[in-house]
C-alpha positions as CSV (number, residue, x, y, z in Angstrom):
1,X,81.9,-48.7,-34.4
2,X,83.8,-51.9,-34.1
3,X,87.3,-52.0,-32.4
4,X,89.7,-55.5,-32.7
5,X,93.1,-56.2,-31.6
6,X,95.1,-55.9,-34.3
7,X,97.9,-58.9,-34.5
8,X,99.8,-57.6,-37.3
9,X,100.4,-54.5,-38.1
10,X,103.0,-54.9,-40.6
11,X,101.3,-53.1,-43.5
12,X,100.1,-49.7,-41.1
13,X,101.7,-46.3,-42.0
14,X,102.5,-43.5,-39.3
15,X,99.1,-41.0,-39.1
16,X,100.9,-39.3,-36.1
17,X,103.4,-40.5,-33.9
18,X,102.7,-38.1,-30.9
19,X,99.9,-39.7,-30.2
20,X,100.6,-43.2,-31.9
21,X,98.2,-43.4,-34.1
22,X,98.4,-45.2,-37.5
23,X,96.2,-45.5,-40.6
24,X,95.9,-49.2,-41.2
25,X,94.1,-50.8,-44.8
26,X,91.0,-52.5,-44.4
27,X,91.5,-56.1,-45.7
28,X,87.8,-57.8,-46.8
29,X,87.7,-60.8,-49.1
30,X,83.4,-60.9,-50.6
31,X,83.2,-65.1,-51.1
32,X,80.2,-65.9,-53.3
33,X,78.8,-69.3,-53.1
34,X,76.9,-70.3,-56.0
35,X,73.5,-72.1,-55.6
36,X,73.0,-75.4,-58.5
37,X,70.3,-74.3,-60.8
38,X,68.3,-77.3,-60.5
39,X,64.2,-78.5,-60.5
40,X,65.4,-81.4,-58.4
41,X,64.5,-80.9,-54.3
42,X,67.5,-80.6,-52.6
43,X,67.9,-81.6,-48.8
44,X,68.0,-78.1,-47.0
45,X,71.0,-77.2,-45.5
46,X,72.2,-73.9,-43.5
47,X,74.2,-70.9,-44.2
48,X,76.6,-72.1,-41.2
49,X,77.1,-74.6,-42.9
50,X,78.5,-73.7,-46.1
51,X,80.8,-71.0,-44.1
52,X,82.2,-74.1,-41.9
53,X,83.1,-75.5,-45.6
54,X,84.5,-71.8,-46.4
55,X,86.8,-72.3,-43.5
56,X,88.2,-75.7,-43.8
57,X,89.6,-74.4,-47.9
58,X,91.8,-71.4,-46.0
59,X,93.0,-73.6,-42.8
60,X,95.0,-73.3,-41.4
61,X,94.6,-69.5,-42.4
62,X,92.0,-67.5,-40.8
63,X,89.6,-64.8,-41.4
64,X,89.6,-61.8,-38.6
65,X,86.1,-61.5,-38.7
66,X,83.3,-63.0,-41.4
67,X,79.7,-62.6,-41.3
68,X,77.0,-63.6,-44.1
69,X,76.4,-60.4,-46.3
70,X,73.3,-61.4,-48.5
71,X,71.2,-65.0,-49.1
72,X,68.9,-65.6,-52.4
73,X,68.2,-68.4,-54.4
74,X,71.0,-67.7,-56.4
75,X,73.8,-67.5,-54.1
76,X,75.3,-66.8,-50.5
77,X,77.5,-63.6,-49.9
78,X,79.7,-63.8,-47.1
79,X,82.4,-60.6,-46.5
80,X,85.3,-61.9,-44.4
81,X,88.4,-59.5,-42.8
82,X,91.9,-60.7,-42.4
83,X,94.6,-59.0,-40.7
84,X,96.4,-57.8,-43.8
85,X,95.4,-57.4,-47.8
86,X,98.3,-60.0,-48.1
87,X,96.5,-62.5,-46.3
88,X,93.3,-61.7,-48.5
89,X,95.2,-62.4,-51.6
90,X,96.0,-65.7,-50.1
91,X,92.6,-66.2,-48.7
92,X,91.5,-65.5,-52.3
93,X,93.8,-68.5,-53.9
94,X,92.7,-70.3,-51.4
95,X,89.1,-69.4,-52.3
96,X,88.4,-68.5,-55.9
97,X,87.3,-71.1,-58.1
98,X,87.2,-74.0,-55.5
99,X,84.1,-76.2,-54.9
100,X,82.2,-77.0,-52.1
101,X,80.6,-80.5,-51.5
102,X,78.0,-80.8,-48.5
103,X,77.3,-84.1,-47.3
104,X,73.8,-85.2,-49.0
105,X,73.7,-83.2,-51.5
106,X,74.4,-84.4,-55.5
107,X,75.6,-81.2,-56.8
108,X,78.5,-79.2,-56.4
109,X,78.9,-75.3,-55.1
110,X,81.1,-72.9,-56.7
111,X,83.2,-70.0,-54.4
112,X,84.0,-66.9,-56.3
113,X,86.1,-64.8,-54.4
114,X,87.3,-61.2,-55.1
115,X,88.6,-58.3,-53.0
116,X,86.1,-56.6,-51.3
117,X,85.2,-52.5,-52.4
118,X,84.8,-50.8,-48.9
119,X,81.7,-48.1,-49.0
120,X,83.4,-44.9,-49.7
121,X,81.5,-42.0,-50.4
122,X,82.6,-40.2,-54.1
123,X,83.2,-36.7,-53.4
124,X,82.7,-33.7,-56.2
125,X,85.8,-31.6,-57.3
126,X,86.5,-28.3,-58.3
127,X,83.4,-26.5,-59.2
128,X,81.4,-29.6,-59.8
129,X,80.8,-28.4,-55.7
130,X,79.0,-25.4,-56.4
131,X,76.4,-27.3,-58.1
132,X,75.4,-29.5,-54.6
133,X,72.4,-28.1,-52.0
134,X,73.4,-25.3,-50.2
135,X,75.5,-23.9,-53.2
136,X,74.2,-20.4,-52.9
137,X,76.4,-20.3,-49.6
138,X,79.6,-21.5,-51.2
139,X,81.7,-19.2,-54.1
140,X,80.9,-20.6,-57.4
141,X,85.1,-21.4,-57.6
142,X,84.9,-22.7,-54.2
143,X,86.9,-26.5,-54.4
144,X,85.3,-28.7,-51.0
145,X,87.5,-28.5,-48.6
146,X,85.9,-30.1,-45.8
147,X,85.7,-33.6,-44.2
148,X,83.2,-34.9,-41.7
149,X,84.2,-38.2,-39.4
150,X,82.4,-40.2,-37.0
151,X,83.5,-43.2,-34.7
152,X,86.7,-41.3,-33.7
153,X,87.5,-42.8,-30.1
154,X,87.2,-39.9,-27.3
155,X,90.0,-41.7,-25.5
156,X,92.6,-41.5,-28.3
157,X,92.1,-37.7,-28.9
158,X,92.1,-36.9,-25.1
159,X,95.0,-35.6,-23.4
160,X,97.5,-37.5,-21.7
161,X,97.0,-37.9,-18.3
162,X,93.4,-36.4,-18.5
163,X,90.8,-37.8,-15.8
164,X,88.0,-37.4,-18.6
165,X,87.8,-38.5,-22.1
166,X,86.9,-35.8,-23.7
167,X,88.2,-35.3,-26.8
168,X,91.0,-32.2,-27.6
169,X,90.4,-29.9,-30.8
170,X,93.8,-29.3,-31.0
171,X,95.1,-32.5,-30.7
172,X,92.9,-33.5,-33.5
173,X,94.1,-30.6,-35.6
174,X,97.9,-31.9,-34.8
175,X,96.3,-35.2,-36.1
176,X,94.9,-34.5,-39.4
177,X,97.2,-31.7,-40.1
178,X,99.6,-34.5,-41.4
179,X,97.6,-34.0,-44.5
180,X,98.1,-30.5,-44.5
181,X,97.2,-27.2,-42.9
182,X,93.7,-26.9,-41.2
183,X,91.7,-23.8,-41.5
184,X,88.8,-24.5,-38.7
185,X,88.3,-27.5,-36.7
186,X,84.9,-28.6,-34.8
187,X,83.9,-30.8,-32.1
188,X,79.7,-30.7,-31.6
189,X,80.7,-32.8,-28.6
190,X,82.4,-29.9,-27.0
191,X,79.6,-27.4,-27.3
192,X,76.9,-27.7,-24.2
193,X,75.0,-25.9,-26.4
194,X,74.6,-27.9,-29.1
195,X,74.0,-30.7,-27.3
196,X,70.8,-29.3,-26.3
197,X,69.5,-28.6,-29.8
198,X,70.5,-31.7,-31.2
199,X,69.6,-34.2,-28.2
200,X,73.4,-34.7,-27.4
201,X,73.9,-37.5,-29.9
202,X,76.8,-36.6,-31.0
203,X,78.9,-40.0,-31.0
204,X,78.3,-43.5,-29.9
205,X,79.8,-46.4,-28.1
206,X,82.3,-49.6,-29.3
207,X,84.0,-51.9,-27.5
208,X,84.1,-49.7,-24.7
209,X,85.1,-46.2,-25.9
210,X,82.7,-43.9,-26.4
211,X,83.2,-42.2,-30.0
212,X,82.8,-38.7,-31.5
213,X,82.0,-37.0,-34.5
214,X,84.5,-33.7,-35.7
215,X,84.7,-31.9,-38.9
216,X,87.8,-30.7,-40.4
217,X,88.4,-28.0,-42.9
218,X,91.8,-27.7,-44.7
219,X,93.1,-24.2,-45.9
220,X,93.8,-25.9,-49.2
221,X,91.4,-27.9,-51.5
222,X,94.1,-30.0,-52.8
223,X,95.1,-30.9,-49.0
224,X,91.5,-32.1,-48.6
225,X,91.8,-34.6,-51.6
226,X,95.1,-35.7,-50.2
227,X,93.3,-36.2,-46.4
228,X,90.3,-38.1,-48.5
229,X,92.2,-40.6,-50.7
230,X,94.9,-41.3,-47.4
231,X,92.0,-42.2,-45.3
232,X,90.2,-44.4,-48.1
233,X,90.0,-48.1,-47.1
234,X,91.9,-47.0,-43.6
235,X,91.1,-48.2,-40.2
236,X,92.3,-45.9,-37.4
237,X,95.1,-48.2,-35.1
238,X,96.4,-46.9,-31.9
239,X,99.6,-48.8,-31.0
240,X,100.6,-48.9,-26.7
241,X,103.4,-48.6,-25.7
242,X,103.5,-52.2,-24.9
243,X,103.2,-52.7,-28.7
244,X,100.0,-54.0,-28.4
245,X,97.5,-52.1,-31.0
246,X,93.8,-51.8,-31.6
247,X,92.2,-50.5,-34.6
248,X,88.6,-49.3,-35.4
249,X,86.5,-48.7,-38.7
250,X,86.0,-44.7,-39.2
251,X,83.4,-42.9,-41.1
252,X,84.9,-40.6,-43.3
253,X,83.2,-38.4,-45.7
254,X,82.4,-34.6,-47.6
255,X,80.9,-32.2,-45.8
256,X,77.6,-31.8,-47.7
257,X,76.6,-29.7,-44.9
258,X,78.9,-26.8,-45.5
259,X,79.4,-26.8,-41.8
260,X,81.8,-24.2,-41.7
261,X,80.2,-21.5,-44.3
262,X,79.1,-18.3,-43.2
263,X,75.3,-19.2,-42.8
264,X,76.2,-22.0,-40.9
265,X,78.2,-20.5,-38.4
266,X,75.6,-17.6,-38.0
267,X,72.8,-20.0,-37.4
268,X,74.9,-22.0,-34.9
269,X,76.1,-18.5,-33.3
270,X,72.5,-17.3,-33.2
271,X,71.3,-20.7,-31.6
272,X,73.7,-20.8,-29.1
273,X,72.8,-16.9,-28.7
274,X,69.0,-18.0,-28.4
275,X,70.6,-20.5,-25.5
276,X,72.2,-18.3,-24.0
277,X,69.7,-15.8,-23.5
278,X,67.0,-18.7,-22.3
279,X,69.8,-19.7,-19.9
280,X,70.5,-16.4,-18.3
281,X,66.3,-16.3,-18.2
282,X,66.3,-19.8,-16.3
283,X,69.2,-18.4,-13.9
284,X,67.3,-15.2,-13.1
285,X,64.2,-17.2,-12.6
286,X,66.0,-19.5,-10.3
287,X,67.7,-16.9,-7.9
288,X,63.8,-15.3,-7.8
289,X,62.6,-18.5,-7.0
290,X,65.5,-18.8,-4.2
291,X,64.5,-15.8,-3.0
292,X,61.7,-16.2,-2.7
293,X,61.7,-19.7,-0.8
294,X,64.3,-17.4,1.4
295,X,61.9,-15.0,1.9
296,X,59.1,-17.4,2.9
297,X,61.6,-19.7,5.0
298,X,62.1,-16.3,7.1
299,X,58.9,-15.7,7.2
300,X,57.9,-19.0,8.4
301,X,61.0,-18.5,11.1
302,X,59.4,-15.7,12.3
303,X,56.0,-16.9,12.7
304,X,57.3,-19.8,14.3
305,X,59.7,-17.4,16.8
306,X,56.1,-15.5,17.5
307,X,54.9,-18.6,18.4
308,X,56.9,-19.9,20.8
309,X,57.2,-15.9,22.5
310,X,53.6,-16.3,23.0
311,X,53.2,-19.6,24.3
312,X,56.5,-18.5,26.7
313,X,54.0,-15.8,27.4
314,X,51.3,-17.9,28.1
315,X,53.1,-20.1,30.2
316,X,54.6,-17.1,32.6
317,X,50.7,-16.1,32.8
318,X,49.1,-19.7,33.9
319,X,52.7,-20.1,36.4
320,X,51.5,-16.2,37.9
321,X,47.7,-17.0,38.0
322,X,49.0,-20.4,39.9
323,X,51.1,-18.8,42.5
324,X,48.0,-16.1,42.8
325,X,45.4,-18.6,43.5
326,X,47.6,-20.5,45.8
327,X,48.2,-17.1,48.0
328,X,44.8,-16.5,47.7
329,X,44.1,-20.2,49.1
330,X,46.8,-19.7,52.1
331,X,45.8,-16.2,53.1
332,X,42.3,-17.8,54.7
333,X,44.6,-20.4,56.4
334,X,47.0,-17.8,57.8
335,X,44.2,-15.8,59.3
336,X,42.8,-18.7,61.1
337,X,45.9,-20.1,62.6
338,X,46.6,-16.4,64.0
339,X,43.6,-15.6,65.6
340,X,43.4,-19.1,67.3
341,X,46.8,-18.9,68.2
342,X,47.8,-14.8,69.0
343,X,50.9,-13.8,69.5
């Protein structure tokens, strides 16, 4: 996921003002260069090279971001982001149909520009659905209704004032539910569970914020078309309350999965069920295992109390056999002294 400061947000539209959020267009320009045909050697020359050329045409304009898409024989692809699909149409005068003269080189390159189409994933309509994997779970008149994302920031679906960054199902619900109203909302993030049957990878890192992945489904079909073509070629902007905004590229797509059908939500119930179950198992054998360390920590108390009883015994013995023995050794003495001196 990439996150940039966005430095005009002029043409962003409202997602949800309580928590400032803002769907703003994705503005790429795709700049073809076109390579001479020609049997003649040409001095080599870099990629870099042509892009500084690519630059100096739109100056003093500037893209956002530009990065080389594709290099043949035939041409160089480079897909450059501006801050607004205003500035692309410039960018694209600026562009389209200019030519490009390295230094050393006898023929001229051509730039074709043209706005760049954003991947977005075609979704089926109507019953066109029921024909799809996994249809045999899904009513034949069944319209999809359901949208996955990933790369939504944990941060900006967390609750103010919150010492975590855990993301809030019903804040996202308040979110999306500007589209219209949502039947089930899910967060894999959420469930400890899950994250042991899928490894935890349930979102990523950009720029900082650790991401998550959700699935939404709307009580109306209709509403999920409208969340789908709102969200196509959108970025997902946050705007301070200093004014200052970022924005981030968001996956958006149909649930294929059919994540909230019936067989879905019993194997996910019976897994977590199966979890459960080995939990409780690992607790049990964990207090057994504590008592039993108790047990033997007693034991080994009591052992070492017997211990030091009978070497206190021992000592009192060797102290009485001592003051025996010396008595014994005195008594001769005491007789000897008496008769030489009677009393």
């Amino acid at each position: 996921m990439t996150v940039t400061v966005v430095y005009d947000n002029s043409e962003a539209t409202e997602l949800c003002a309580a928590q400032h959020l803002y769907l703003k267009p994705i503005a790429k320009l795709m700049i073809n260069v076109l390579l001479p045909e020609s049997s003649e050697p040409m001095r080599p020359f870099s990629n870099w090279e042509v892009l500084d050329q690519l630059k100096s045409l739109i100056c003093p304009d500037q893209f956002t971001t530009v990065r080389l898409s594709k290099s043949t024989k035939d041409f160089i692809r480079f897909e450059g982001e501006a801050e607004t699909r205003s500035l692309v149409q410039i960018l694209k005068a600026k562009l389209h149909g200019k030519i490009i003269k390295l230094h050393g080189l006898k023929t001229d390159l051509k730039v074709v520009a043209t706005d760049a189409q954003g991947e977005w994933e075609r979704f089926p309509r109507e019953k066109e659905a029921s024909s799809s994997d996994g249809a045999e779970e899904q009513d034949q008149d069944k319209s999809p209704d359901s949208i996955y994302f990933e790369g939504l920031p944990c941060k900006w679906f967390a609750p103010k004032g919150s010492s975590g960054e855990k993301p809030c199902e019903e804040i996202l619900r308040v979110v999306f539910e500007s589209f219209g109203k949502i039947k089930n909302v899910d967060i894999p993030m959420l469930d400890p569970y899950r994250e042991v049957t899928t490894g935890g990878n349930f979102g990523g890192f950009g720029f900082g914020l650790q991401t998550f992945e959700a699935f939404i489904q709307y009580q109306e079909s209709t509403d999920f078309v409208k969340a789908m073509e709102s969200l196509r070629g959108m970025k997902l902007m946050l705007k301070g309350d200093d004014g200052k905004a970022l924005a981030c590229n968001i996956k958006v797509m149909f649930d294929r999965t059919k994540h909230f059908s019936e067989g879905a939500i019993r194997r996910r119930n019976q897994e977590r069920l199966k979890l459960q179950e080995l939990e409780e198992e690992r607790k049990k054998e964990k207090r057994r295992d504590e008592e039993e360390a108790a047990r033997k920590r007693k034991e080994e108390e009591r052992r070492a109390q017997e211990k030091r009883r009978r070497a206190r015994v021992r000592r009192r013995a060797l102290k009485e056999r001592d003051r025996h023995r010396q008595r014994k050794q005195k008594e001769p003495a005491k007789a000897e002294a008496a008769r030489i001196h009677p009393v």
